[in-house]
SEBA-59151 format. One record per residue (C-alpha): x, y, z; residue in three letters. Coordinates in steps of 0.1 Angstrom, whole numbers, plus 5000, padded with zeros to 4 digits. Layout:
<pts>
PT, px, py, pz, aa
PT, X, Y, Z, ALA
...
</pts>
This chain:
<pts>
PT, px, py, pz, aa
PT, 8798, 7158, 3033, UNK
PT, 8779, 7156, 3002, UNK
PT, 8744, 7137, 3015, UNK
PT, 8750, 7138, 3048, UNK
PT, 8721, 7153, 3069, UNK
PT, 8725, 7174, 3098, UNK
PT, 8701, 7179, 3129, UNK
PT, 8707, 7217, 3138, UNK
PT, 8693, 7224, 3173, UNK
PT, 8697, 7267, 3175, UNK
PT, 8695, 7279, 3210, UNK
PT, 8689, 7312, 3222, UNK
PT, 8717, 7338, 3223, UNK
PT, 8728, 7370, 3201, UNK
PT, 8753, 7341, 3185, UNK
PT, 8722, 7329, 3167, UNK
PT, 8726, 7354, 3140, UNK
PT, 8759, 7333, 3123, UNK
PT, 8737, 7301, 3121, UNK
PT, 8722, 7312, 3087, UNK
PT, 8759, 7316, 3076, UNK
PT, 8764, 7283, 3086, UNK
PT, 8733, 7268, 3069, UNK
PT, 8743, 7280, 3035, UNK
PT, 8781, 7267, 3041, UNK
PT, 8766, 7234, 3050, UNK
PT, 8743, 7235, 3019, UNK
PT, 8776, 7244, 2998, UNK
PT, 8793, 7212, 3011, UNK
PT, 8759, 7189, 2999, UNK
PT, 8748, 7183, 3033, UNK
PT, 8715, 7185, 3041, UNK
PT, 8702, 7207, 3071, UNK
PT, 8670, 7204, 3095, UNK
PT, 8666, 7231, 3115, UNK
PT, 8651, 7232, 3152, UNK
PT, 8647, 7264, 3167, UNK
PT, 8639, 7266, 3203, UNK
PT, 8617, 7293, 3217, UNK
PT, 8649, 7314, 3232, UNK
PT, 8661, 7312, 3197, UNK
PT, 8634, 7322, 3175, UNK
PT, 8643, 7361, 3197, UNK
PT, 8673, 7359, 3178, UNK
PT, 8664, 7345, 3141, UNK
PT, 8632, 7335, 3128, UNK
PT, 8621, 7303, 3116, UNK
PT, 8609, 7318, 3079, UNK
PT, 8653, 7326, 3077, UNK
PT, 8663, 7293, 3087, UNK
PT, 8640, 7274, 3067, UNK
PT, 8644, 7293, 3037, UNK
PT, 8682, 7285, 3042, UNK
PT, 8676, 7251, 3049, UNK
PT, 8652, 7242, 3023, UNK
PT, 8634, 7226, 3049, UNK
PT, 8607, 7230, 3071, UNK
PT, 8617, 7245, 3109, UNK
PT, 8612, 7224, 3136, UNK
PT, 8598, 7241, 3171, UNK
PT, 8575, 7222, 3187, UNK
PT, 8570, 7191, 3206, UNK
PT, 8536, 7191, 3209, UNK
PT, 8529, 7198, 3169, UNK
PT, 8496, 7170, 3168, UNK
PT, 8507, 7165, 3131, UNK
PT, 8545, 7153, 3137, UNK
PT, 8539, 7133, 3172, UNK
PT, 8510, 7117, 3158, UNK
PT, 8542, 7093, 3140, UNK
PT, 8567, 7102, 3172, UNK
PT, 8582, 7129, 3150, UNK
PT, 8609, 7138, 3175, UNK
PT, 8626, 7100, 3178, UNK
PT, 8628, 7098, 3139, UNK
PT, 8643, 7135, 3135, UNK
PT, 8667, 7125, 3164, UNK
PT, 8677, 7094, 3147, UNK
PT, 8678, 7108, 3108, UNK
PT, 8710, 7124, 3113, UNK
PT, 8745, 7114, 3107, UNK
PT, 8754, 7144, 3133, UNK
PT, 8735, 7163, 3157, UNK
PT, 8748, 7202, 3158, UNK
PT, 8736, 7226, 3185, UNK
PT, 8747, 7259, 3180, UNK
PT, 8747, 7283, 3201, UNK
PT, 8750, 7260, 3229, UNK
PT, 8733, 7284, 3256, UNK
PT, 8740, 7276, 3294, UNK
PT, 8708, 7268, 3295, UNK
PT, 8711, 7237, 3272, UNK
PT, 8742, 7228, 3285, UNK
PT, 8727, 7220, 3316, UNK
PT, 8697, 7205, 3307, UNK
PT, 8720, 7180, 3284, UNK
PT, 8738, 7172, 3317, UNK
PT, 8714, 7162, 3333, UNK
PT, 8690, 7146, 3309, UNK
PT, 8665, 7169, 3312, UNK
PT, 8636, 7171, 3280, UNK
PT, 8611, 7196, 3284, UNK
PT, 8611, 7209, 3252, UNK
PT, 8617, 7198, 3215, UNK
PT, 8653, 7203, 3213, UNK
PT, 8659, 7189, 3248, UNK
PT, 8638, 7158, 3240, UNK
PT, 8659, 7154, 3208, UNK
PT, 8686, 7154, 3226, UNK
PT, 8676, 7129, 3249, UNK
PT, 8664, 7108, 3223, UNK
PT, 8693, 7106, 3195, UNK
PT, 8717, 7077, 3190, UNK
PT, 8737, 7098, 3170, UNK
PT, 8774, 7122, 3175, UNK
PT, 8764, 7154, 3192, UNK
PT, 8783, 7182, 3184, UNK
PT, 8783, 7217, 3207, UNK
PT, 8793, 7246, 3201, UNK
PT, 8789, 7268, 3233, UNK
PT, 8776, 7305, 3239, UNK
PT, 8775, 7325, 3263, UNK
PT, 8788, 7356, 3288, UNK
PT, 8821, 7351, 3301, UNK
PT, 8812, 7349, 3338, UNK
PT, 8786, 7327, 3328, UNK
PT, 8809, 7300, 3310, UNK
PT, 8830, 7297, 3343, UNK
PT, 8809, 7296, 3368, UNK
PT, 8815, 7261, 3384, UNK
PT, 8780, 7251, 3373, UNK
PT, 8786, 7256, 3341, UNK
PT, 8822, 7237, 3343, UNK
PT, 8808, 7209, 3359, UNK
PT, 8779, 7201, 3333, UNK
PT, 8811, 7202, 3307, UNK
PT, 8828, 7176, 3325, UNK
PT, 8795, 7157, 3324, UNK
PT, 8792, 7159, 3288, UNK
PT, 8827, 7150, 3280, UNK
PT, 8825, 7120, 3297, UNK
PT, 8794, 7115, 3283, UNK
PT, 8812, 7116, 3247, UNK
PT, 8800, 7148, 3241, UNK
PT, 8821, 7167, 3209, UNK
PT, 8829, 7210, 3216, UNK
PT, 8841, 7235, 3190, UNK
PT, 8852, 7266, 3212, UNK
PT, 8839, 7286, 3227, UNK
PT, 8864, 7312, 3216, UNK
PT, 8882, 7341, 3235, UNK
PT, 8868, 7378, 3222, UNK
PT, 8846, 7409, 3228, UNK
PT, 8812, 7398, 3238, UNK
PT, 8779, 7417, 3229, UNK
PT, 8774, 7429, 3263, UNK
PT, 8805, 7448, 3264, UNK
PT, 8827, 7421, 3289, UNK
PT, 8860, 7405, 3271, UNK
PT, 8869, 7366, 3275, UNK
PT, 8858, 7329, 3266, UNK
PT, 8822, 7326, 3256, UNK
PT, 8820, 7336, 3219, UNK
PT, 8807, 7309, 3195, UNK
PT, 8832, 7299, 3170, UNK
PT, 8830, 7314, 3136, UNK
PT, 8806, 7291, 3109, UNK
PT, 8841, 7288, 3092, UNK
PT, 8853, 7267, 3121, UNK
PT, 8822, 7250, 3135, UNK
PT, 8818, 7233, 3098, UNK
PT, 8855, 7222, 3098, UNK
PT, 8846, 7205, 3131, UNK
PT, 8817, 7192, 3110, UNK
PT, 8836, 7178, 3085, UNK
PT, 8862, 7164, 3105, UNK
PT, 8835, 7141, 3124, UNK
PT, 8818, 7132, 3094, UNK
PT, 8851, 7124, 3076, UNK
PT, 8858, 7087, 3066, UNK
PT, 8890, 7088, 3092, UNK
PT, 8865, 7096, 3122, UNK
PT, 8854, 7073, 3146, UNK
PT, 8820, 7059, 3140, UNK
PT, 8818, 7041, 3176, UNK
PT, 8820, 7068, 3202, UNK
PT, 8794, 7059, 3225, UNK
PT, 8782, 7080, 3257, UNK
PT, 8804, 7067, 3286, UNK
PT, 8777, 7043, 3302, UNK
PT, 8774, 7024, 3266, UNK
PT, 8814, 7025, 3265, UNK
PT, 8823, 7012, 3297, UNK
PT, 8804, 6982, 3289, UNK
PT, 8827, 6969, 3267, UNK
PT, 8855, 6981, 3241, UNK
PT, 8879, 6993, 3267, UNK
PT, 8861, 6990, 3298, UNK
PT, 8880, 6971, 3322, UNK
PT, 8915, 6976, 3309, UNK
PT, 8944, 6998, 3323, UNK
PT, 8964, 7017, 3293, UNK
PT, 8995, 7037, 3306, UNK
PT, 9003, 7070, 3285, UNK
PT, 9030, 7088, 3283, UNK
PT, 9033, 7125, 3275, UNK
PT, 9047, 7159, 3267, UNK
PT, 9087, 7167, 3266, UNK
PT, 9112, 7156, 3299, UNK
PT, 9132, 7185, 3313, UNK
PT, 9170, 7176, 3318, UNK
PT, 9184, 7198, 3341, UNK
PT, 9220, 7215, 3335, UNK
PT, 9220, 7236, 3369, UNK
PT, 9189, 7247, 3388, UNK
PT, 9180, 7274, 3364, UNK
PT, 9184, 7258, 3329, UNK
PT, 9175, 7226, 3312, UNK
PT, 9177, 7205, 3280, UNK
PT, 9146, 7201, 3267, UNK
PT, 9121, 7198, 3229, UNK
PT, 9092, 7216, 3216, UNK
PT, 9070, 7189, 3225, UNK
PT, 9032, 7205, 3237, UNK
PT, 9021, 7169, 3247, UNK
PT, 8988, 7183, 3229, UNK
PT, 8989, 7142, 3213, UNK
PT, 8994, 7123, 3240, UNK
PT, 8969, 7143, 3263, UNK
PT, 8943, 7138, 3235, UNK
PT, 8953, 7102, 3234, UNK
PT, 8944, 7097, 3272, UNK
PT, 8908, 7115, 3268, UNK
PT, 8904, 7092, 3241, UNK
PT, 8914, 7057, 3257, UNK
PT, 8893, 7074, 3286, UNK
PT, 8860, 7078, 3265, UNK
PT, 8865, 7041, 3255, UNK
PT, 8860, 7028, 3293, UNK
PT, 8898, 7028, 3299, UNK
PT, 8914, 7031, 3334, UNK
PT, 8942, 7055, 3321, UNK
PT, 8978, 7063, 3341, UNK
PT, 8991, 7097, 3323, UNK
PT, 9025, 7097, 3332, UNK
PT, 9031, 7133, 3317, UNK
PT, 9060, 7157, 3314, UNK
PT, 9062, 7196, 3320, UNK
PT, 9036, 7200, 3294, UNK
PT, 9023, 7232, 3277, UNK
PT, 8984, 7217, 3277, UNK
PT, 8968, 7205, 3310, UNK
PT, 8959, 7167, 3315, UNK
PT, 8924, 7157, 3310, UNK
PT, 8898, 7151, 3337, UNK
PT, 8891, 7111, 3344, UNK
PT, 8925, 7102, 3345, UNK
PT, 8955, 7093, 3367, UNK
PT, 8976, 7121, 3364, UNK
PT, 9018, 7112, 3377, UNK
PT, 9036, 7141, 3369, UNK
PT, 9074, 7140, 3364, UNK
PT, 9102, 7160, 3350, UNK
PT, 9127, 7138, 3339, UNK
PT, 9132, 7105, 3318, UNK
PT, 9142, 7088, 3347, UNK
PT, 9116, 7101, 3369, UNK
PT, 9092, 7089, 3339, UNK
PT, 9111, 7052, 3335, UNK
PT, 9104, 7048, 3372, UNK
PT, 9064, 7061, 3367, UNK
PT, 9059, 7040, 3343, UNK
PT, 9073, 7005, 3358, UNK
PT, 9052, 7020, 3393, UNK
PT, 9020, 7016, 3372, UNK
PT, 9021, 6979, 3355, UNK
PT, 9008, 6961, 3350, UNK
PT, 8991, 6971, 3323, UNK
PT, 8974, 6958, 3293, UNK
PT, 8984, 6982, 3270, UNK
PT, 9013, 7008, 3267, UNK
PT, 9013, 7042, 3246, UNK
PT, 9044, 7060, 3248, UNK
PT, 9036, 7091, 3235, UNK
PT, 9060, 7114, 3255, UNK
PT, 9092, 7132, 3237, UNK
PT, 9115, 7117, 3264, UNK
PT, 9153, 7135, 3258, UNK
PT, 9177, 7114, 3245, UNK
PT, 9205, 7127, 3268, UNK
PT, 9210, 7143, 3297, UNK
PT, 9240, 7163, 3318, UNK
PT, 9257, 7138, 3338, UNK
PT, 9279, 7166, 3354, UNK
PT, 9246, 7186, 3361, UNK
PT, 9254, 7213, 3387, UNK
PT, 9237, 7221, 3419, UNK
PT, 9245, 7257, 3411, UNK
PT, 9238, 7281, 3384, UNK
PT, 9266, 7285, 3367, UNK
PT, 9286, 7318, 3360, UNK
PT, 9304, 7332, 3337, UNK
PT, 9339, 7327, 3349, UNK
PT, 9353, 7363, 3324, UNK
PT, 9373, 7335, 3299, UNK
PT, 9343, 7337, 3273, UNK
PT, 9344, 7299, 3274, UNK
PT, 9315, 7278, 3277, UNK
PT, 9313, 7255, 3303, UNK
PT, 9319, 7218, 3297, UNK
PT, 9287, 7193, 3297, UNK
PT, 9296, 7158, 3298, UNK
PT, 9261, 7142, 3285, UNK
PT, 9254, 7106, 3293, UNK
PT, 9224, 7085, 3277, UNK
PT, 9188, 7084, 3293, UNK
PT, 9170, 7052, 3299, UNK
PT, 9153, 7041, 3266, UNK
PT, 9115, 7033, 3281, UNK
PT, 9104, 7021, 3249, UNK
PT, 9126, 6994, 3246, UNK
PT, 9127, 6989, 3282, UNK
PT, 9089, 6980, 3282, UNK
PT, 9088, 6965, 3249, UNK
PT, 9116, 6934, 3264, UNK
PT, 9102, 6932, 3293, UNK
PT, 9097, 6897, 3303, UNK
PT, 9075, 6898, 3329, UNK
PT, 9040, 6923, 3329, UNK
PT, 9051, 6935, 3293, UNK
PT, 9015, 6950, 3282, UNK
PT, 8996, 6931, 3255, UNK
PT, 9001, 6960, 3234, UNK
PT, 9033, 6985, 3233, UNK
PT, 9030, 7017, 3211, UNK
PT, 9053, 7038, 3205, UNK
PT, 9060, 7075, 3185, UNK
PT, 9085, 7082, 3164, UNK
PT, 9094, 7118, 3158, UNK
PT, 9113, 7122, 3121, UNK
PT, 9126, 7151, 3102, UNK
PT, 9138, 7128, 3072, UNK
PT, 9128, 7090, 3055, UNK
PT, 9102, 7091, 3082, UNK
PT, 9090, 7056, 3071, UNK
PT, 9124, 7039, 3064, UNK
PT, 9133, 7056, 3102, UNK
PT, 9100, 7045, 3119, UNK
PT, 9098, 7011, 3104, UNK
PT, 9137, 7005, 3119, UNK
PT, 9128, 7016, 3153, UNK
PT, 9100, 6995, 3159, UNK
PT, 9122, 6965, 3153, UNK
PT, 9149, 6982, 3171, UNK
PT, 9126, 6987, 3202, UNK
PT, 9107, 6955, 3200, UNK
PT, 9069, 6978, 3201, UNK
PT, 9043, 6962, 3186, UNK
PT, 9034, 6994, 3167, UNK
PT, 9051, 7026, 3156, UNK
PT, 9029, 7062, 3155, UNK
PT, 9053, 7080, 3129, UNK
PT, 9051, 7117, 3124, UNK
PT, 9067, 7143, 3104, UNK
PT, 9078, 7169, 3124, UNK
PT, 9109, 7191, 3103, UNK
PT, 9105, 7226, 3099, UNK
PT, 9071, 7244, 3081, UNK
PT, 9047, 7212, 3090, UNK
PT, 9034, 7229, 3122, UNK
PT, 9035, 7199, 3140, UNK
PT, 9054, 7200, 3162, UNK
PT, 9040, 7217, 3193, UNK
PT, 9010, 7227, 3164, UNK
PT, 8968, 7215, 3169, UNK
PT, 8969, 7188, 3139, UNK
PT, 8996, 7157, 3127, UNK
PT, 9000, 7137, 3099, UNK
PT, 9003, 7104, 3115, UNK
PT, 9014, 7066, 3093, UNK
PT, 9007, 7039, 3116, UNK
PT, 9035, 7010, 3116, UNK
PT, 9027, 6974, 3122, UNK
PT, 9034, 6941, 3119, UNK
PT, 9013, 6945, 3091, UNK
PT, 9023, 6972, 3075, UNK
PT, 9023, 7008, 3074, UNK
PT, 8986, 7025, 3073, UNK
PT, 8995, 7065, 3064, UNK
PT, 8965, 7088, 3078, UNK
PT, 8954, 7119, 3062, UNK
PT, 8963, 7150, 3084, UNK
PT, 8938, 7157, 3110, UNK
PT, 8937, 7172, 3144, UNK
PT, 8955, 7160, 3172, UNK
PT, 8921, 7150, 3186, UNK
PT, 8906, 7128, 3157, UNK
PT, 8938, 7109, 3157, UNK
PT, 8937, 7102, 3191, UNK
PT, 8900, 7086, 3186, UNK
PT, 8914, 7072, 3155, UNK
PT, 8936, 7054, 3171, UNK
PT, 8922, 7044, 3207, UNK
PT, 8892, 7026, 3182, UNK
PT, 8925, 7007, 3170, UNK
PT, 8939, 6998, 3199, UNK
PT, 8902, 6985, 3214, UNK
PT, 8901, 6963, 3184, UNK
PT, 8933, 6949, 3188, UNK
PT, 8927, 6945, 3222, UNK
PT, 8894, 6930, 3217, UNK
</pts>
């Protein structure tokens, strides 16, 4: 992050008191900070603390004669490579959703071109109240970025989501959207949906397929569907009209979306050929391989022989290379995933040939990488081309990572 500048917008909650913490990890990291401090705020820290932190003088007034005289709050709003507002009160949160601009922070908010970074505050009833939840779902569609809140004891006594992340996490968040590998184009929706992705339909696949053995028991994989959820949000964000075809998944499906739920692979072969055409295809589902072709209508006993009982397995439908050969409505663009324990390259590299994809999204997932079912992957992107190994990130910046891809290939 070394030269990077970051716009830090402190509202007004007890949370206040880790910003100075956050300031001086910043400052260890060579970015550089401006503080604004909003009038709730300075009850919880004072502009002399932040400044002296900073290095730099505190921001807290829109009507400072000095600073408007040259528009002051357009060129701080547009001097940043991130905007940061922590805590994000309620308060701010709605005014953000609805464009409000009242005050210095608000108006900088208003006013920057920049990433915007949140990282909410507040009581627990307060963060789900349905006002509250419906300015979120306004901001995320406005391409709005969220670290936490977290679960935890809160000053006032109650337990449950509300507390700000810890500085620790809210500059990892930093980083990670500063980081070469991040996106530089995400644009509120009403830029987006002018171009990039608007006007295209992407189908996504998701999460594991349950294969039933008898109405109480099923084969099934670890899969979360935490990356194909995060690839749908991101496709979203880029204008897309999204069909998330997704399986019993551990991690709901994201808001904007049209969510077909299914169980098995067939179920999912048949979702999928329901909703093309399509211009583009991302199969990121963990679809079983096999499934019980004896499969009983009964839960099955224990008969007293100590012998288990006989499954006859039979091969599931192979989507992938189902959509991939199509001949006709075959998307522009097929991606696939390929899950490897061992040579994931030399693996990857043969199943995209196999298949007939255009592209391969290769992971590592043996034993002790966490990724599996985990928050980050380690993703190398196979193409024609090539192969193009990313660094690991979280599940989310790979997502963006590659929806920008897939809008340029597209394009």
């Amino acid at each position: 992050m070394n030269g990077k500048r970051i716009l830090l917008i402190v509202g007004g909650g007890i949370a206040a008191f880790k910003v100075p913490h956050l300031i001086r990890l910043l400052r260890a990291e060579g970015a550089a900070v401006t503080p604004v401090l909003t009038r709730a705020g300075a009850q919880f820290t004072t502009p002399m603390t932040l400044s002296v932190l900073a290095g730099e003088a505190v921001h807290d007034d829109l009507w400072n004669i000095a600073a408007e005289a040259e528009i002051g709050h357009i060129q701080l709003s547009r001097r940043a490579d991130l905007v940061v507002v922590a805590p994000a009160t309620g308060d701010l949160l709605a005014k953000m959703a609805q464009g409000l601009a009242d005050d210095l922070a608000s108006t900088l908010l208003l006013a920057t071109d920049k990433r915007v970074l949140v990282a909410p505050a507040m009581n627990v009833r307060m963060w789900h109240h349905p006002a509250t939840q419906r300015n979120l779902r306004l901001l995320r569609d406005d391409g709005i970025l969220f670290v936490g809140p977290e679960d935890g004891d809160m000053a006032c006594g109650e337990y449950g989501t509300g507390r700000m992340s810890e500085p620790e996490a809210i500059l990892a968040a930093i980083r990670e959207e500063l980081s070469p590998t991040a996106p530089l184009k995400l644009l509120p929706e009403a830029q987006v949906r002018s171009g990039l992705l608007a006007d295209r339909h992407i189908i996504v696949t998701s999460g594991p397929t349950h294969e039933p053995i008898d109405p109480v028991r099923y084969i099934a994989n670890r899969s979360s569907g935490a990356q194909g959820t995060a690839l749908a949000a991101a496709l979203r964000d880029l204008g897309a009209r999204v069909s998330f075809i997704t399986g019993p998944a551990e991690v709901p499906p994201p808001d904007g979306v049209a969510v077909i739920r299914v169980q098995t692979a067939r179920q999912m072969r048949d979702a999928v050929e329901a909703a093309l055409p399509a211009d583009a295809a991302v199969m990121a589902a963990a679809v079983a391989d096999w499934r019980v072709r004896n499969a009983s209508a009964r839960k099955m006993k224990k008969d007293g022989s100590g012998k288990p009982p006989l499954l006859e397995m039979t091969e599931n439908p192979d989507i992938l290379a189902w959509i991939s050969q199509l001949e006709a409505h075959r998307p522009r663009l097929v991606v696939g995933f390929a899950a490897e324990t061992d040579d994931v390259l030399g693996h990857a590299t043969a199943k995209r040939l196999r298949k007939g994809c255009d592209w391969i999204v290769a992971n590592d997932v043996s034993e002790g990488t966490g990724i599996m079912g985990g928050p980050e992957n380690a993703v190398t992107v196979i193409t024609p081309d090539g192969a193009e190994e990313w660094p690991r990130m979280a599940k989310e910046a790979v997502a963006r990572r590659l929806a920008q891809k897939m809008a340029d290939a597209l394009a």
